[in-house]
N, C-alpha and C positions, 0 to 999 in steps of 0.2 A: 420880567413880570413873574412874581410866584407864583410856585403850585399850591393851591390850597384846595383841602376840603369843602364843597361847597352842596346845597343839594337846591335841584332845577323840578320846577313840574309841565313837564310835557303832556299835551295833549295828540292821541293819535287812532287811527279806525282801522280794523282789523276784522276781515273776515273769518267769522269761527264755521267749520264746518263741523257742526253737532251729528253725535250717534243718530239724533233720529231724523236731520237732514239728511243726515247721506242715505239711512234704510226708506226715507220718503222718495228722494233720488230713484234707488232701488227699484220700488216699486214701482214709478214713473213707467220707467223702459221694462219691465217683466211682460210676459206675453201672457194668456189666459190661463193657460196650464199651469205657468211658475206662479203667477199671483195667488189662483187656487192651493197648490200645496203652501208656501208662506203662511194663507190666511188659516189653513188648517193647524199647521203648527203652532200658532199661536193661540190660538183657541183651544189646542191643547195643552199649554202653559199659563194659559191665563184663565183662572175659575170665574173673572167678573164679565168672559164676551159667551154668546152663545150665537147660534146662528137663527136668524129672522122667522116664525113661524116653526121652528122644530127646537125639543130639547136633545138632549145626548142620548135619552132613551125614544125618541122618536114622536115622543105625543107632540101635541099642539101648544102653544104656550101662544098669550095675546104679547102684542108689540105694546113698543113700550109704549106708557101713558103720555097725557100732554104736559100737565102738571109737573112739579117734581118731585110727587109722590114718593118715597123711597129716600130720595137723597133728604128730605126736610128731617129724616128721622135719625140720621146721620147725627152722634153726638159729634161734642165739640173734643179735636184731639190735643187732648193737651198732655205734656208729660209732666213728671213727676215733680217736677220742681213748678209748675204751673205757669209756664210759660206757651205760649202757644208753638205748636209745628207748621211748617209749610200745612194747608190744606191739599186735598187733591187736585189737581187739576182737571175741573167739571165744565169749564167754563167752555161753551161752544159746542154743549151736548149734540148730537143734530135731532131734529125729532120729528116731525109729520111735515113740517116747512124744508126739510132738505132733501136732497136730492132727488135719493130714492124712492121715496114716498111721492115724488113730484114725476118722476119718470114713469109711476104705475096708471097716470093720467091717461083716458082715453085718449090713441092718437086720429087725424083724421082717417078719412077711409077712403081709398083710392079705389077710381072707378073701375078696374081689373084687382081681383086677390092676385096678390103677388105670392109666387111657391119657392121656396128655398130648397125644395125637394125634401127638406129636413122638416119634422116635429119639432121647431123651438130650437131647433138645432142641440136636444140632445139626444140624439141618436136612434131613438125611433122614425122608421121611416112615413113616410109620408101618404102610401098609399092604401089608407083607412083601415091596418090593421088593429083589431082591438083588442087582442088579448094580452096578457101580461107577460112582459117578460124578465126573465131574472139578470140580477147582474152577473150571475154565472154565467149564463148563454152566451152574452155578448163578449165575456172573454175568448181571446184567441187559443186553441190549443197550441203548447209551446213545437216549436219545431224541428224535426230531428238536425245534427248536424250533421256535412258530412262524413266529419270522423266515424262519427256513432255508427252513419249505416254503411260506411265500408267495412268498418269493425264486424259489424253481423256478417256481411257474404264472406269475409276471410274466416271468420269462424268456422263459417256453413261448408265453405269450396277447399279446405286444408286439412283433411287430415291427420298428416304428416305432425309432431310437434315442429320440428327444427323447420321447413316449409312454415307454417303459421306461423313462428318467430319472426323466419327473415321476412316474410309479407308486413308483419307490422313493422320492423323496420323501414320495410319502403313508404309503408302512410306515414309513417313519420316526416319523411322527406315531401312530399307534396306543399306546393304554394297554393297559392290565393286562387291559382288559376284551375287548380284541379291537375297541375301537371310535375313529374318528378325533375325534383330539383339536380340530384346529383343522384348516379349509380356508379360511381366511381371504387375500382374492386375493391380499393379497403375496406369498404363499407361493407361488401356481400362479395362474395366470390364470384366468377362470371359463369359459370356454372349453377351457380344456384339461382342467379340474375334471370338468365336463359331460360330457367324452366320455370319460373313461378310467375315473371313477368307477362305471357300472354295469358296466361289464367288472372292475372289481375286487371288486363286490359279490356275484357270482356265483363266485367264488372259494371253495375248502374251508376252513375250515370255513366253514359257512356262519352267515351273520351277521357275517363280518367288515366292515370299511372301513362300519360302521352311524355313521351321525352323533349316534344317541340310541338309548335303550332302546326308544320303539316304534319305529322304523326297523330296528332290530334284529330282532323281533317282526315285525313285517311281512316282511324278507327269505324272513325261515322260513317265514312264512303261505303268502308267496308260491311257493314251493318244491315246497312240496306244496298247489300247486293251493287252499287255503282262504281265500283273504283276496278277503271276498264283503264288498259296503257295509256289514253290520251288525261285522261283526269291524272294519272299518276303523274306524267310528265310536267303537269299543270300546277301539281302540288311542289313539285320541285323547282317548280319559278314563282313562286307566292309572290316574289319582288316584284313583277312583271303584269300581276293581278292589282297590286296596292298600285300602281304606275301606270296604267290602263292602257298597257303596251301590247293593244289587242292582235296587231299584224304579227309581231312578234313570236307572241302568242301561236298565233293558228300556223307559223311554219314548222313551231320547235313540237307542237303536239298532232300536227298533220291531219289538220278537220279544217272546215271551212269557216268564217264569220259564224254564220248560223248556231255550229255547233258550239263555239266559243262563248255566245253569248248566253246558250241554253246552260253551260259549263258555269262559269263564274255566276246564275243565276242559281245553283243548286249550293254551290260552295258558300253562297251567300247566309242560304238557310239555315246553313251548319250553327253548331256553338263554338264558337272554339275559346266558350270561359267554363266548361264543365259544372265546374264548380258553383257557380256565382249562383245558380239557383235554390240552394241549400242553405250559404253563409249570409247573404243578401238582410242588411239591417231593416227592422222594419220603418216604415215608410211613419213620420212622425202626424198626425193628426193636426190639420188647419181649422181651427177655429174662429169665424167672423168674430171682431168685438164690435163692429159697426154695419149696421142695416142701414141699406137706401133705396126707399121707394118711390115710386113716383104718387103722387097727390091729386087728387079730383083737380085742381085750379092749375095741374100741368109743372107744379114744382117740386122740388125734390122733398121727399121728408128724411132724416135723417136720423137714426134712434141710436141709441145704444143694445148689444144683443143683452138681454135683461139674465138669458139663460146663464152668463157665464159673470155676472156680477156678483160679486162674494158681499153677500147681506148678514151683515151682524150688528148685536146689538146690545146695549150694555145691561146687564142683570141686576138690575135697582135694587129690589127686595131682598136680594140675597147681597147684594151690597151692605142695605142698612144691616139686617143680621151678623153680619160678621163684625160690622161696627159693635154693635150693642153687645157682641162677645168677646170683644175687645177689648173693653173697659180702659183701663190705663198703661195693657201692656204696652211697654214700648216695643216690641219686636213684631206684634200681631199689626199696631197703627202703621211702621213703615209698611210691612207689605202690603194692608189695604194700598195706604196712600201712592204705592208705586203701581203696583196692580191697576187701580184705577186710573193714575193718570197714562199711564201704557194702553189702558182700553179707548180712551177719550180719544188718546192722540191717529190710536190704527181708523177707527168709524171717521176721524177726521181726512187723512189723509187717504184713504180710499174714494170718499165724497169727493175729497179736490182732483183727485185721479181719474174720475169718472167724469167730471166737468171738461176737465181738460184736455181729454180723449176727445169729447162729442166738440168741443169749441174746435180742435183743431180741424176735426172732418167734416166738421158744417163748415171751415173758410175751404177746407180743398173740395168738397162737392161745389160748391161756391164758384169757384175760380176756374173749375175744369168742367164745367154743364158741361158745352158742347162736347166732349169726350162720352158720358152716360148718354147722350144724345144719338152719337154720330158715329161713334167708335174712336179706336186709336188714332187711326188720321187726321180728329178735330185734338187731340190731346195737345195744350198749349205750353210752352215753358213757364216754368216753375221752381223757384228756390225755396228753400226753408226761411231767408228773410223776406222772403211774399208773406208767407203765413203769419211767420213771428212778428212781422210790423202789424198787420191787419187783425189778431186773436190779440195783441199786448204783452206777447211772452219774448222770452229768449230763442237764440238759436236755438242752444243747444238744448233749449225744452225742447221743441220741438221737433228734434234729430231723438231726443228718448222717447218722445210720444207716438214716434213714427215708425220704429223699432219693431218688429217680431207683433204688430200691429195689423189685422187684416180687413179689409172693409166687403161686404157681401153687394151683391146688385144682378140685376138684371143680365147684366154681361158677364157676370163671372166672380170671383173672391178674388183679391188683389191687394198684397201688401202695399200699405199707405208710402211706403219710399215710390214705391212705381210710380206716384204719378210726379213729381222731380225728376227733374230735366232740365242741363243746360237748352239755351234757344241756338238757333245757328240761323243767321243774315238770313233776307229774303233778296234776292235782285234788286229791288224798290229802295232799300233798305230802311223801310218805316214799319215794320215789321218782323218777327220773328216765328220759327217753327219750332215745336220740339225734337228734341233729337228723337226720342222713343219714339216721334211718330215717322220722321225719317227712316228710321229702321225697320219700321212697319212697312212703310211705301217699298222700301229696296226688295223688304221678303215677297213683297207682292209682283213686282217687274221682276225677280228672278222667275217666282212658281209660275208667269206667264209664259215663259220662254218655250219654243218649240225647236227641236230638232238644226232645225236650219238658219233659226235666228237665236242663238244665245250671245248674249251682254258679256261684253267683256266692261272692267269698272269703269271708263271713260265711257260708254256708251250708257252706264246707268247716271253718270254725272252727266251727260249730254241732257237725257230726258227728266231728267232733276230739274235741272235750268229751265227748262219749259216750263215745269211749273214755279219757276219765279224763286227754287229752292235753291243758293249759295254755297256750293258744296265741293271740297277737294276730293283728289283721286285717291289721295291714303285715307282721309276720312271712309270715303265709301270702301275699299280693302278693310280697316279697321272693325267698322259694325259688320263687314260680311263675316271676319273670321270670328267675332265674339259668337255670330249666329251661327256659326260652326256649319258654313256657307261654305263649298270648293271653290278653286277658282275654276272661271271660264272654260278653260282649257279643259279638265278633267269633266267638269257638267257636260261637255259638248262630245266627248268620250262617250260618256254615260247616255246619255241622248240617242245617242247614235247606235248604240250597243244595244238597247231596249227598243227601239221603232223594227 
């Protein structure tokens, strides 16, 4: 058979993931915070959005019309050869029929106010102050580090130059921990090691410039007057402490139980991360995006928190304007026409964002009553294809909706992943538990425990079974260690050492 040139027409389907899929994607999973700044950048690159009720300089501005007042005045773009261009894309404006304008709806009113402790949750508190406060105030003053304030007491405590030199060479060496890494004589002479070192160990916080964890321990003993020969000895078996090798213990330090336990109860108190208090990241800010209250008729209502909704909205008037200054440039019409279908597309896909947010948490309020009911104990298994069949979406929408996502209530703020859970068998086996609530149950039979009856994990799988719960002996090990639970053995230590 010959080769020849021949031409074939194929037909075939092909996924495009578009620039503004994937930044709709984006948005999807961003949490309240990242959505906010997003929406702020764009609003500062784009002249046709502004935000709902305020302009740039702060006055009042009305929302936008019903009508399409603004866009009618819109000439037609045509360029130069008078052919027409793409129009903008306007189509699906949102306007008093969408979302947000529908979420401003009086909700019902539940027979108790429910208190978030929060003002709207932003950040004014709750308990009827009424004066103004600035956004200065609420900033945090920045906080010294440690370097900065040992840098000051080596200033202050050194006269000497060469002493002040080699001091900063030992901050230099300092870890994470507040403790020196190496004094090794290349670095400093042992001579000058000797003499500058306890004038650095007296230093704030205390326990710094420590060569090891008991040294560390020891400074602080020292400090407050406690480090008598039995704690010294004590310190010198720290292994013996971490192994609650308490017999041990009271032979090699020559004190009795009593004093052993009063011993590793002050040791306890101690820091031995010096450090950690000064360098310590600050703690990132939880934001509900989902309210759930409960309702006069005993059901849940479910809101979106409106505080942290980014409301904008597109600038008609000054739309048609810049149209009408437009004329026929062709480089002034592209950027209207991109500009504005850029603006169209964010107020659109913010709207479906905010739909799909509150769809998803109305099926898991839904599906998990009895938990806002009952507590974790009632919390039922749960997948992400529970939701995704019952809302109409995808998994993996609802694995980004689920994301950095936190719902507010009565019991507490809870990221929406919490309440997903594999099930694990019931005895019956026509039923399932959650594991989260499993986990819950175990924390609870441990923090029961006294002195003379601590669980070992067969006895917590013993009393599992009673309650009709299916459950192995590494299973129960497994959630104890996640819960950063000891075993038996040492609890019963601990028990025993504190009674």
């Amino acid at each position: 058979m010959a080769i020849t040139p021949r031409l074939d027409l194929r037909q075939s389907q092909n996924l495009a993931m578009t620039p503004r899929l994937q930044q709709a994607i984006r948005l999807l999973q961003m949490s309240a915070l990242e959505l906010e700044t997003a929406v702020t950048e764009e609003l500062e690159q784009n002249p046709f959005l502004e935000r709902e009720g305020k302009t740039d300089g702060g006055d009042d501005v009305a929302a936008a019309p019903d009508d399409d007042s603004g866009y009618g005045e819109l000439p037609a773009l045509m360029d130069s050869t008078g052919q027409e261009e793409a129009p903008p894309d306007t189509n699906d404006v949102p306007t008093e029929d969408s979302f947000y304008e529908q979420a401003d709806a009086p909700a019902e009113t539940p027979d108790e106010p429910f208190d978030f402790s929060m003002d709207g949750w932003t950040g004014a508190g709750a308990a009827g102050y009424d004066g103004e406060v600035s956004a200065v105030d609420l900033c945090a003053a920045p906080r010294m580090s440690l370097h900065d304030w040992l840098a000051s007491q080596i200033n202050m405590a050194f006269r000497d130059e060469n002493d002040r030199r080699a001091a900063f060479v030992l901050l230099e060496r300092l870890d994470a921990n507040g403790w020196l890494a190496d004094t090794a004589p290349d670095i400093l002479p042992p001579e000058t090691a000797a003499r500058i070192l306890p004038v650095l160990q007296g230093f704030s916080p205390t326990g710094v410039f420590a060569r090891n964890l008991a040294e560390c321990l020891a400074i602080q003993l020292r400090e407050n007057d406690r480090l008598d020969p039995a704690m010294a000895a004590m310190l010198e078996h720290l292994d013996l402490v971490a192994a609650r090798e308490y017999k041990k213990l009271s032979k090699l330090c020559g004190v009795d139980g009593d004093d052993i336990a009063d011993m590793v109860a002050e040791i306890r108190r101690l820091n031995p991360k010096p450090a950690g208090a000064y360098d310590a990241a600050t703690p990132a800010a939880v934001i509900p995006d989902v309210l759930v209250r409960r309702g006069k008729t005993g059901d849940f209502i479910v809101e979106l928190n409106q505080s942290v909704l980014p409301r904008v909205l597109i600038n008609r008037t000054y739309a048609a304007e810049v149209a009408r200054a437009a004329g026929k440039d062709k480089a002034a019409k592209k950027f209207l026409s991109q500009h504005l279908s850029a603006a169209n597309w964010l107020v659109k896909a913010l709207n479906q964002r905010a739909e799909t947010v509150l769809k998803v948490a109305s099926e898991i309020v839904e599906r998990q009553r009895e938990f806002f009911l009952n507590g974790e104990r009632a919390l039922k298994p749960m997948v992400l294809r529970d939701v995704a069949e019952a809302a109409g979406l995808h998994e993996s929408t609802v694995s980004r909706v689920t994301a950095q996502k936190y719902l507010a209530c009565a019991r507490g703020v809870f990221e929406l992943k919490y309440f997903f859970s594999q099930g694990l068998e019931t005895r019956g086996g026509d039923d399932q538990v959650s594991a989260q609530a499993v986990r819950g149950r175990i924390r609870e039979l441990i923090d029961a425990e006294t002195p003379q009856n601590v669980l070992s994990d067969e006895d917590v799988v013993a009393l599992l079974k009673r309650e009709n719960i299916e459950i192995a002996r590494r299973t129960v090990a497994k959630y104890r260690e996640a819960m950063g639970i000891p075993t038996s053995a040492r609890r019963k230590r601990d028990k025993r050492l504190k009674a």
